[in-house]
N, C-alpha and C positions, 0 to 999 in steps of 0.2 A: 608810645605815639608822641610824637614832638614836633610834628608838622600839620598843615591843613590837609595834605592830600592822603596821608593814616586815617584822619579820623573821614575825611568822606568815604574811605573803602569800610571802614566800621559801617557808618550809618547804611550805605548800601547792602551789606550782609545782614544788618538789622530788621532792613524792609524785608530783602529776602525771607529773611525769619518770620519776620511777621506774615508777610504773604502764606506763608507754607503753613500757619497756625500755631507756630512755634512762640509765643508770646513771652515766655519766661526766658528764653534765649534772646529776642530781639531788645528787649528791656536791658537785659545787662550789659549787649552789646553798646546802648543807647545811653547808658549811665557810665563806662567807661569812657565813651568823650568825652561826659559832661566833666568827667575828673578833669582832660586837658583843655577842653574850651567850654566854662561852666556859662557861658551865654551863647550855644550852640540852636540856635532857634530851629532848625531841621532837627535834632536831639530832642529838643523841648515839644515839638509838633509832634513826633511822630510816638514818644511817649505820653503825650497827653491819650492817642488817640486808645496808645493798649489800655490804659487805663481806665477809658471807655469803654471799652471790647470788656474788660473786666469786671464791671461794673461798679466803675470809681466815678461818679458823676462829676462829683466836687472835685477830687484831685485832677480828673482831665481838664475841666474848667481850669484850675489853675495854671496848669501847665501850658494849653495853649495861648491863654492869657498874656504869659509871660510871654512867648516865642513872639507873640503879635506885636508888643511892647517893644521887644528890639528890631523886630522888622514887619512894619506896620501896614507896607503895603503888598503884602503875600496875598494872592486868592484864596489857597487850600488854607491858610487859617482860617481866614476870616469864614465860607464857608464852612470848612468840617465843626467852627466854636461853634458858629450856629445852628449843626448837626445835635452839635452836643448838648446845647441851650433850651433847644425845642424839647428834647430829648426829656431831660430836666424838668418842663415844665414853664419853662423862661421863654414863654411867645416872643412878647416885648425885646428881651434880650438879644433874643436869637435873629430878631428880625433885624435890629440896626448891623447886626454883622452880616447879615443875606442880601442889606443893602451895600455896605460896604463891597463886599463879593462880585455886586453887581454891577456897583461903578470902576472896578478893578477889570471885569472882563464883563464887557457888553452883551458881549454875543453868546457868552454863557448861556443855553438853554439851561441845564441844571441850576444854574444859580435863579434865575429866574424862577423858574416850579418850586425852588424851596424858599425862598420868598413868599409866593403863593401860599405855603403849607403853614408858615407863621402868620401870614393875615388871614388863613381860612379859623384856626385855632383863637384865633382875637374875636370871629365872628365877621369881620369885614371883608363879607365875602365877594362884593362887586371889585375891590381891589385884588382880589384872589384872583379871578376870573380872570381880569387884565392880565395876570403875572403869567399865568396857565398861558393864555394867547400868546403872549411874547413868549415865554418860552417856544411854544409850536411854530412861532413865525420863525425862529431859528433851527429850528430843527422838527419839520412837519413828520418826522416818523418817531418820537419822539413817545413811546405808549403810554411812559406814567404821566406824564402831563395830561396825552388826552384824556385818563383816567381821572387824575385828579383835577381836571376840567370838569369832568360831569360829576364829579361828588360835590362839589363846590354849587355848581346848576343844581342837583337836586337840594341842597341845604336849601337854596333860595326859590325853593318849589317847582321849577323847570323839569319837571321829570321828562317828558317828550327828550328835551336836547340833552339830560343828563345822559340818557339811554341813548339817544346817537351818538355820543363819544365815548362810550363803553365800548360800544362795536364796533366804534372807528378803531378804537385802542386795539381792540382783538384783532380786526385786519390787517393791523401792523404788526401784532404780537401774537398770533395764534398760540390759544391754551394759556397767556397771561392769568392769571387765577387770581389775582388782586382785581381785575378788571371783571372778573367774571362772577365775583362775589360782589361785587358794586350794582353789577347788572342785577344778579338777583334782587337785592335788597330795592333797588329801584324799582323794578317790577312787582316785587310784595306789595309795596308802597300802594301801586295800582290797583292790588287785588286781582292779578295776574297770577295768580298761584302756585297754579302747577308751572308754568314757564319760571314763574322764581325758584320752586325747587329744583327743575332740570339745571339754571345754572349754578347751583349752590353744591350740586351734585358733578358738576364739571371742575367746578374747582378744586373740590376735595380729589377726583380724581388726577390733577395736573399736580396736586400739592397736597399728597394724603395730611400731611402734620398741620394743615393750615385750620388752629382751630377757631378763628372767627367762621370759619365758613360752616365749618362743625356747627356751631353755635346759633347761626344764625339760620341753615336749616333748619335746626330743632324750633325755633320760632316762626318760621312757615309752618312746620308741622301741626305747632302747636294751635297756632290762628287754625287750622280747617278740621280740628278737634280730635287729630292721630296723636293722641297724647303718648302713647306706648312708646312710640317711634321717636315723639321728640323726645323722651328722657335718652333715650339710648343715642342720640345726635348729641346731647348735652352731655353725657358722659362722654363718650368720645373724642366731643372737646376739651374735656378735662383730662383723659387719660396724657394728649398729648401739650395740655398748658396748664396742669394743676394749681397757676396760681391768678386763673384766672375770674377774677371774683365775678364777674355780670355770665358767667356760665352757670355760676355755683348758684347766683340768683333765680338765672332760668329755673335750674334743675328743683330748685328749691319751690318754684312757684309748680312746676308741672307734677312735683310731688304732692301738693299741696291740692291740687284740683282731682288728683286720683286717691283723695282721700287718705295720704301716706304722711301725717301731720307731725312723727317723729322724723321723717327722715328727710322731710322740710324744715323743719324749724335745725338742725344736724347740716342743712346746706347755708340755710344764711348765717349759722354760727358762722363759718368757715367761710364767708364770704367776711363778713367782719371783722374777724379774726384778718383776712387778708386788707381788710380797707375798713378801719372802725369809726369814719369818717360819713362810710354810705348811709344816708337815710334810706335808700330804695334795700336796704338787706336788714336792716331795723323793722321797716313797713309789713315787710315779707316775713319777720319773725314772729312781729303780733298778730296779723291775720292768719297766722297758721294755729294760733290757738281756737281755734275754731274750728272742730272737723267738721264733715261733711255727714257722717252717722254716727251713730252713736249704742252703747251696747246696755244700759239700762238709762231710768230715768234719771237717778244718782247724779249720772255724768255730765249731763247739760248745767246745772247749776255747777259744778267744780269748773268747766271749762269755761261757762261764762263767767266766771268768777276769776279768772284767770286771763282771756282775754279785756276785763274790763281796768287787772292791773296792769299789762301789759301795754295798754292803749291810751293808758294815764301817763305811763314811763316815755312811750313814745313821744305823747304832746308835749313833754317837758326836755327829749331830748333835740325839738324841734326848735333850729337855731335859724333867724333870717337878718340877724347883724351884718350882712358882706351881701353883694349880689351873687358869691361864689356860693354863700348857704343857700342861700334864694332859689339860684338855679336847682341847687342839687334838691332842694327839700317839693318845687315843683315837679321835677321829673318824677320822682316818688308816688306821686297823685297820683291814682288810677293803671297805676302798676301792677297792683290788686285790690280786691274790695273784699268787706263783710258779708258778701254774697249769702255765705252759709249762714250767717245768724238769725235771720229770717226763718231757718226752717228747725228753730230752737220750739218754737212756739210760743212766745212768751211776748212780752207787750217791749218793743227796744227802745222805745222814743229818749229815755235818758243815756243808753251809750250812742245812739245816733245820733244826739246831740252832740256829745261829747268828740264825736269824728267828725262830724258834717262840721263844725268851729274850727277846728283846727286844718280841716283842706280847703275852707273859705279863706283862714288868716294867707295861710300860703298862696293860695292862686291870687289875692289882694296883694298880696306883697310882692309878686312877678308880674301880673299885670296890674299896675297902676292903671292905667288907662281905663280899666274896663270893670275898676271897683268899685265906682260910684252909680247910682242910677242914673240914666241916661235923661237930659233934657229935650222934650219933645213938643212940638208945636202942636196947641191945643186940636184938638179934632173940629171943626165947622159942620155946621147941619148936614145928615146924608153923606158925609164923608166914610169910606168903608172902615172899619177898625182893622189893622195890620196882626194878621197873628200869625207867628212861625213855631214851624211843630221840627225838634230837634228828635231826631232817631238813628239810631244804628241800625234798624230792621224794616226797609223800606223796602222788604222782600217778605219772601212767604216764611211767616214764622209770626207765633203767636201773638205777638206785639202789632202784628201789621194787621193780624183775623181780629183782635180784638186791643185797642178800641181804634186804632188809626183809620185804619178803610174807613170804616162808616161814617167817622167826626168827618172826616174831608171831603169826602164826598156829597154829603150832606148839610154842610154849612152851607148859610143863604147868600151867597157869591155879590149880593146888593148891598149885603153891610156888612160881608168881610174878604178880605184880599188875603190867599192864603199861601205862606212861603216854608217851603221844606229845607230844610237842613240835613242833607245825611251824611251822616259821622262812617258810617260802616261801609264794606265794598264788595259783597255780595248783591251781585245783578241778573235779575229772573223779571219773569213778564210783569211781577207786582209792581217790581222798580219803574219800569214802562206805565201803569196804571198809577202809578206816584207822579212822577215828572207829569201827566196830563191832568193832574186832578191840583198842583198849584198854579199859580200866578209866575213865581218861579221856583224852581230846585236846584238845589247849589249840591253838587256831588263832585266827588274828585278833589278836595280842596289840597292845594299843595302842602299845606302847614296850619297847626292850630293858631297861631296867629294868624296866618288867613282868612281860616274860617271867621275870625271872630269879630275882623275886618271886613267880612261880606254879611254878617249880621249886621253887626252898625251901620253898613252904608243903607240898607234894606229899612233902616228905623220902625222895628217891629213894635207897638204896643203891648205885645202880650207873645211871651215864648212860652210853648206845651212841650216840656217833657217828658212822654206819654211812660218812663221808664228812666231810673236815676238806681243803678246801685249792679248793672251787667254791661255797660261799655266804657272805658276806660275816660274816651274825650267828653263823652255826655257830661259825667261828673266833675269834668275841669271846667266846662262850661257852665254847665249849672250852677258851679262855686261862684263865679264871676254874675256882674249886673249888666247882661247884653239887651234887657229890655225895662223897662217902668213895671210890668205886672209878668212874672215869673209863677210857670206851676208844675208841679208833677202828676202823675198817675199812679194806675195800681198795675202797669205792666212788671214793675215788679213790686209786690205788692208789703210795701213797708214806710217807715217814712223817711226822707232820704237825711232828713238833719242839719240841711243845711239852712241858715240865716238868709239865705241869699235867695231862699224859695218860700212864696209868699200864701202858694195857695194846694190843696190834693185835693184834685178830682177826684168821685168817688162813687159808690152804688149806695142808694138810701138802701134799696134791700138788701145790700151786705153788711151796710154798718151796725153795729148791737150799738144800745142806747148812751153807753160811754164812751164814743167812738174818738171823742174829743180829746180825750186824757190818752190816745197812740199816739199823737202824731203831732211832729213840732210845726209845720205848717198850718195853717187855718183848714177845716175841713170842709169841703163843697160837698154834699148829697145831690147827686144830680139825679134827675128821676130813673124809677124804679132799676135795671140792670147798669143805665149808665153807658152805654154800649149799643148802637143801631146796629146790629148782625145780619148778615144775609147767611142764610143758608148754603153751608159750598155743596158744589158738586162734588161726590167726596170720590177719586178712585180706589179702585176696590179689586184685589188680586180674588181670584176662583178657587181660592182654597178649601178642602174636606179639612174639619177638625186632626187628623190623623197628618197631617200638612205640619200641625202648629205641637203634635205631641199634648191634645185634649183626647182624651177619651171619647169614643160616640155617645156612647148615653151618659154619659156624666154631667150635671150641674154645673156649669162654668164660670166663675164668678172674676170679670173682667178688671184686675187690676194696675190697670198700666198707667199710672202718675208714676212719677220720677221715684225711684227708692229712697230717695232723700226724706220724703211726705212721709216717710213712715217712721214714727216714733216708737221705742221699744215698749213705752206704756199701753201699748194696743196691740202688741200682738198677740198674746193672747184670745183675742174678740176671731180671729182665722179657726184659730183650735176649737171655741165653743161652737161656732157654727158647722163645722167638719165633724164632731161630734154630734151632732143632732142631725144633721142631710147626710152623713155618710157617702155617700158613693159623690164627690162633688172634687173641682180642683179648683185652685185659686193661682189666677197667669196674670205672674209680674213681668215687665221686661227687665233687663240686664241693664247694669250703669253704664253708659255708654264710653265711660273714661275711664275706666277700669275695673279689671275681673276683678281685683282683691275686693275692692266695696260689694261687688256681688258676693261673691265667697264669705264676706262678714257680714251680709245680713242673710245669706243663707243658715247659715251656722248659725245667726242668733234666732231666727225663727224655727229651725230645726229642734234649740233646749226648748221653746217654747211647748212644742208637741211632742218632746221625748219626756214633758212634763205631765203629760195627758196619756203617757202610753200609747202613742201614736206617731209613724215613721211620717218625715216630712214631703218626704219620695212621694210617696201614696197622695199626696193631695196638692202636693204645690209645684207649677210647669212654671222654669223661667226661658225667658226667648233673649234672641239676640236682638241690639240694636233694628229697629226696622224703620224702612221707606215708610212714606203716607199712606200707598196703596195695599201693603201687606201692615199696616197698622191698624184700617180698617176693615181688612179680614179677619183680623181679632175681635175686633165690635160684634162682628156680623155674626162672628160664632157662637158670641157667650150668650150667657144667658142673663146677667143680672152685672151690671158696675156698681164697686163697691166704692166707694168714696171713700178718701186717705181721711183721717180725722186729724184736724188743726192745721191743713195746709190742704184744702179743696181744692179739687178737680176743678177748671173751667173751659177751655176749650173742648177738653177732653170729653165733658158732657156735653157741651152744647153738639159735639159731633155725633157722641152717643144718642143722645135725644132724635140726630137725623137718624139714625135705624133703629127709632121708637123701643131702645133699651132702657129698662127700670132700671133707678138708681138709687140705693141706699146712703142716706148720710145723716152725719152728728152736726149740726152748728157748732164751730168754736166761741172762742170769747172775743176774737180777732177777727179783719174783715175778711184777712186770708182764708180763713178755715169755715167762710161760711158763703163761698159761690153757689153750688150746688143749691145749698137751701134756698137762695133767693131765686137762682133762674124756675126752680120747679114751686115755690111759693109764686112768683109771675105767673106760671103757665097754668095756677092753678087745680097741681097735682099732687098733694102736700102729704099723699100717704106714706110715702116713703121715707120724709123727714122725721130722724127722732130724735127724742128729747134726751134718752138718755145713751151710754154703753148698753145697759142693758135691753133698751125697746133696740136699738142701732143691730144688736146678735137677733131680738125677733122677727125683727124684719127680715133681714136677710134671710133668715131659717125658712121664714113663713115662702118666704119667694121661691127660696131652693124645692120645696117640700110639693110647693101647691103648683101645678103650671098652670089653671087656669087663674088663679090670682096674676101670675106675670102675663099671661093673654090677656086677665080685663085689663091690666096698667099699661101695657102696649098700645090696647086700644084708645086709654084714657091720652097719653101721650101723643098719638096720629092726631087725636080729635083738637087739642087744645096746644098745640106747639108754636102755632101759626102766631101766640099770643107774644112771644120771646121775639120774634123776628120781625126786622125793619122797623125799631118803634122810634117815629118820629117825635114823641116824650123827651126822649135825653137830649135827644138835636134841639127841640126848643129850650131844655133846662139849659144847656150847654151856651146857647146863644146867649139868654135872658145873663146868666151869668157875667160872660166876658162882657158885655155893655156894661153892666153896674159895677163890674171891679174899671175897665176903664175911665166912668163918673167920679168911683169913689178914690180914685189914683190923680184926681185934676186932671184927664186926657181927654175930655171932653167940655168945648164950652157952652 
C-alpha cells in the first residue's frame, strides 16, 4: 500500500470485519495502515474501539486519544472516548468529551443522552434531566433517552414521572427490556409488588440473558418473603453473569435468611473475591455468622464467639477517608442486621455496642447534616410536645397490635402533636387507622434523604422507634440525630446499640431486677405491660382438629412462636412431658423461609425423643405457614400454649388469652424471655408461671393429665383478662415520661 486510497479500502474491510465480529482480522487489517500511515486517525479510532470490545480499557483510551490529537474535531471520537471513559469509570473524563461531541453536532440526540449518563453518574442529576430533554427535543422517539429520562426522575425521587417515561419509552419501543426493568424497579420502590414482578418478568422474557432483571426479581421476591423463588431468580442471574458480585450478594443474604449460613458466607466470599473493595459483601459475611438455629448448646457460644471476631475485623476494615468510602460503607448499613442474635438468649449489650458505634460513625460521616442534635426553640407553656413514631409496620403486624396502636391512639392530643414516619410500603386498613390517628403521616418518601428532610422540617422533640434491629432505613435513621430526645422499644426486643439513642421503652413487668446491665440506652419501666391493647376481633377458620392433623382426643399442646424461640437446651422438656401424658401432640408451625430450618429442627427434636425411646411422629404435628384466621384455629383447638423459654411468646398469648387458653412458662434472665410471665402476673393468674425447668415439665403434665385443672384456669383467665386490656397505666407512664425527658433535654422553659 503506497497511496491513501489502499489504505482507505483497508480500513473499510476492517469495519467490515469488525462489524461481522471478526476483531482479530479487523485489527490486523487496521495495523497494516498504521505500518504506511502511522498517524492514520480512522486506524487509530477504530482500533481503539476493538480494544474496547476486548476489554482493553486503557489501551482503547489511548488510542482514541491519540486519533483525537491529530484530528480533534471528529464527533465519533470525541463521543465513542467518552463511551469508553464512562465505561472506565472516568464520569468527569468522559463528560468533557460528551461535551465536546455535543458542541461538534448539536442535534446529536445521542450525544446529548450520553452527556446525561455522565452527569447522572456525578450525581447531577437536574443536569441529567436537561440532557435527557434535549436529547428527546431532537429526536421525540428516541426510547433510551426516555428511559434514562425516568431513571434520572426516579434517582431524584419523582417516581410518578419516572414511570411515565418508562411507558412512554415502551410505546416507542414495545418489549424494550431495559425500560421494562426500570419500570419494575420503579414500581417496587412504590410497593407496587406484584406489578413490579409482572415487569421484571417481561423483561426477562424479551431478554432471557438480562441478568439485572434476574437479579432484581429476586429482590422483589425477596421483599414479599418467597425467599425460595428469590434464590433461584439470583442464581439464574449468575448462571448468565457469573461475575456479577451484588447477585452473589443477594444470594448470599437470601441464603442467609433461610438459615443456609455456609452457603452464604461461600456467596460473599465470591463476591469479594469479585469486588474486595465491597463493604456491603464484608457486612453480609459477618452477619452470616450468626445462624438462625442452632443444634446443641455448644454452638451459640462458638458462633457468637465468632461472629464477635468477625464484627471487630469488619469495624476496622471500615474506611471513611474519600466520600467514595463513605458512600460505599453507608450503602452497607442496613443491608442486613444482627436480627438472629437476639434469639442466642444471652444478654448482647457489649456486641451491640460494638455495631450500633460503628453504623452511627458511618451514617455521621455521610450525613453530616443530620449528626449533630438538632437546635430547637424552647417549648412555651401549653405548647404540645412534637413526638414522631418512625415504623416500617404501620400495618397489621405485631409492631403495630403492640405497642403502636395503642401509644397513638391514646396520647392526650392537648400536650402532644403526633407525626408518623413510615419507612415500609405495605398498605391494609391499619395504615388507614395510622394516617387518621397523626397530626401528619409522611408515607411514600421518595429517598432516604427525603425522609430525613421531612423529619427536620416537622422539628419533632422526641422520635419513637417502636423497633430498631428488622427494617433496614429504621436503623439508618436511628443512627443519625433527627430529634433532641431519640428512643426505642421492645418491638424487637433487644437493645439496638446505638449512641445516637438515648432512651428503651420498656415493661416494668418484663424487666428482672438487673434490667439495666442489657442495654446501652437508659431504661424506662413504664407501667406494668407497657402496652394499652385492645382486644382484636380475632378471625377464625371452622376447622375439626382432623383439619390441622391433631388427633381427636389427644392433649394438644399449642406451640406456634417462631422455631427460631427454641433453643436446643429445652428440647428435651417436649420428651418429659410426652412421657408422663402420653397420648398428647405438640404443633409447631414450619419456618416460613425455608423447609431446610424445618427439616433441622425436625431432626434435632426427633434425637431428642429417639433418646427417650420415643418416635417424634407420634407426638409432634408441624403445619404449614398460615393466615390469621387458620392461625387461630390452632388456638381454638389446643388445649394448653406452651411458651418458648428465653425468647416469650407475646402477641401470641395475649391472642391465646382471647380463647381463655392456659399458658405454661419459664421467666428468663432477659426481658425477651419473660412476656408471658408478666402479662399473666398483671392478670393475676400466676399458676402457670414457673420457677424452674422442672415445675415448667409439671405444669405442663399437671394441665395435659387433669382437664378440670385446665377448665378451672380457663375460667380463672374469662374472669380476670379484662385486667391486661386498655390500661390507661402505660398512657399516663408514657406521657409523664416524654415531658420530663423533654425538661430534662432543655425543650422546655
Amino acid at each position: 500500500m503506497t497511496s491513501r486510497q489502499p489504505t482507505a479500502s483497508a480500513l473499510q474491510a476492517a469495519l467490515q470485519q469488525y462489524q461481522q465480529g471478526d476483531f482479530q482480522a479487523a485489527e490486523r487489517l487496521c495495523r497494516k495502515v498504521l505500518e504506511i500511515r502511522p498517524n492514520d486517525s480512522d486506524a487509530l479510532h477504530l482500533l481503539g474501539i476493538i480494544a474496547f470490545q476486548s476489554g482493553k480499557g486503557d489501551v482503547a483510551i489511548d488510542l482514541i486519544s491519540r486519533a483525537i490529537t491529530i484530528r480533534p474535531d471528529i464527533f465519533d471520537y470525541h463521543n465513542n472516548l467518552g463511551l469508553v471513559l464512562r465505561a472506565q469509570g472516568k464520569p468527569p473524563a468522559a463528560e468533557a468529551h460528551f461535551r465536546k461531541a455535543v458542541q461538534l453536532k448539536p442535534e446529536s440526540a445521542l450525544a446529548h443522552n450520553n452527556l446525561g449518563l455522565a452527569l447522572r453518574d456525578q450525581g447531577r442529576l437536574k443536569e441529567a434531566v436537561s440532557c435527557y430533554r434535549e436529547a428527546l427535543r431532537w429526536n421525540p422517539l428516541y426510547a433510551a433517552a426516555h428511559s434514562n429520562l425516568g431513571v434520572a426522575l426516579q434517582d431524584s425521587g419523582d417516581l410518578d414521572d419516572a414511570i411515565a417515561c418508562f411507558r412512554e419509552a415502551l410505546r416507542v419501543q414495545p418489549g424494550f427490556a431495559e425500560a421494562l426493568n426500570n419500570l419494575g424497579y420503579a414500581l417496587q420502590r412504590l410497593g407496587k409488588m406484584e406489578d413490579s414482578i409482572l415487569a421484571y418478568r417481561e423483561a426477562i422474557r424479551q431478554k432471557p440473558g438480562f441478568a439485572e432483571a434476574h437479579n432484581n426479581l429476586g429482590n422483589a421476591l425477596q421483599e414479599l418473603g418467597r425467599t425460595e423463588e428469590a434464590v433461584s431468580s439470583y442464581r439464574e442471574a449468575l448462571r448468565w453473569k457469573p461475575e456479577y458480585a451484588k447477585a452473589h450478594i443477594n444470594l448470599g443474604n437470601a441464603f442467609r435468611e433461610q438459615g443456609r449460613a455456609d452457603e452464604a458466607r461461600e456467596q460473599f466470599g465470591q463476591a469479594l473475591a469479585l469486588m474486595p473493595e465491597s463493604l456491603m459483601a464484608r457486612w453480609g459475611r459477618c452477619i452470616a455468622e450468626i445462624p438462625c438455629l442452632y443444634q446443641t448448646e455448644e454452638e451459640i457460644d462458638v458462633y457468637r464467639a465468632r461472629y464477635e471476631r468477625a464484627l471487630r475485623e469488619l469495624k476496622e476494615a471500615v474506611s471513611l477517608d474519600s466520600p467514595a468510602s463513605i458512600a460505599s460503607a453507608a450503602e452497607a448499613v442496613g443491608s442486613t442486621q444482627p436480627f438472629y442474635l437476639a434469639f442466642q438468649g444471652r444478654n448482647d449489650r457489649e456486641l451491640q455496642h460494638l455495631y450500633g458505634a460503628m453504623v452511627s460513625e458511618i451514617q455521621s460521616a455521610c450525613y453530616p447534616r443530620w449528626a449533630k442534635t438538632p437546635m430547637l426553640e424552647p417549648l412555651g407553656s401549653g405548647q404540645p410536645i412534637k413526638v414522631g413514631i418512625v415504623s416500617a409496620f404501620f400495618h397489621h403486624h405485631s409492631n403495630w397490635k403492640v405497642p403502636i396502636r395503642g401509644w397513638i391512639e391514646n396520647l392526650d392530643r392537648s400536650r402532644f402533636s403526633l407525626y408518623g414516619y413510615y419507612t415500609g410500603k405495605k398498605k391494609d386498613d391499619a395504615t388507614e387507622l395510622a394516617r387518621k390517628a397523626f397530626t401528619r403521616f409522611v408515607e411514600d418518601s421518595p429517598s432516604f434523604e427525603g425522609l430525613c428532610e421531612e423529619i427536620e422540617a416537622d422539628h419533632p422533640h422526641v422520635l419513637i422507634y417502636p423497633e430498631i434491629g428488622m427494617d433496614p432505613t429504621t436503623v439508618r435513621l436511628a443512627a443519625l440525630r433527627l430529634a433532641p430526645v431519640q428512643c426505642t422499644s421492645w418491638g424487637h426486643p433487644d437493645t439496638s446499640g446505638l449512641p445516637t439513642v438515648d432512651y428503651f421503652l420498656s415493661s416494668d413487668l418484663m424487666e428482672p431486677p438487673d434490667a439495666e446491665e442489657h442495654y446501652t440506652e437508659r431504661l424506662v419501666r413504664l407501667p406494668n405491660l407497657s402496652i394499652y391493647y385492645t382486644p382484636p376481633e380475632l378471625p377464625v377458620e371452622p376447622l375439626v382438629r382432623a383439619a390441622l392433623g391433631i388427633r381427636e382426643r389427644t392433649v394438644a399442646y399449642s406451640c406456634v412462636h417462631s422455631l427460631l424461640t427454641y433453643l436446643p437446651q429445652f428440647d428435651d422438656l417436649f420428651v418429659r412431658i410426652a412421657c408422663e401424658v402420653e397420648d398428647c401432640q405438640f404443633v409447631f408451625l414450619a419456618f416460613s423461609k425455608s423447609t431446610e430450618v424445618t427439616d433441622r429442627f425436625r431432626s434435632r427434636l426427633g434425637r431428642a425423643f429417639i433418646r427417650a425411646g420415643l418416635r417424634s411422629e407420634d407426638y409432634v404435628v408441624f403445619l404449614p405457614h398460615l393466615d390469621q384466621a387458620h392461625f387461630q384455629a390452632v388456638q381454638r383447638c389446643a388445649d394448653v400454649l406452651l411458651d418458648s423459654i428465653s425468647w416469650s411468646a407475646c402477641n401470641t398469648t395475649l391472642e391465646a388469652i382471647s380463647w381463655d387458653l392456659p399458658v405454661v412458662t419459664l421467666p428468663g434472665n432477659l426481658m425477651r424471655g419473660r412476656h408471658s410471665y408478666a402479662i399473666f402476673k398483671m392478670m393475676g393468674v400466676p399458676e402457670t408461671i414457673a420457677a424452674t425447668q422442672d415445675d415448667y415439665v409439671r405444669l405442663a403434665i399437671r394441665l395435659g393429665k387433669e382437664a378440670d385443672f385446665r377448665r378451672e384456669l380457663a375460667a380463672r383467665i374469662r374472669e380476670n383478662k379484662h385486667r391486661i386490656y386498655r390500661d390507661m397505666a402505660c398512657i399516663r407512664g408514657l406521657e409523664r415520661f416524654l415531658e420530663q425527658a423533654v425538661e430534662r433535654h432543655g425543650l422546655r422553659c
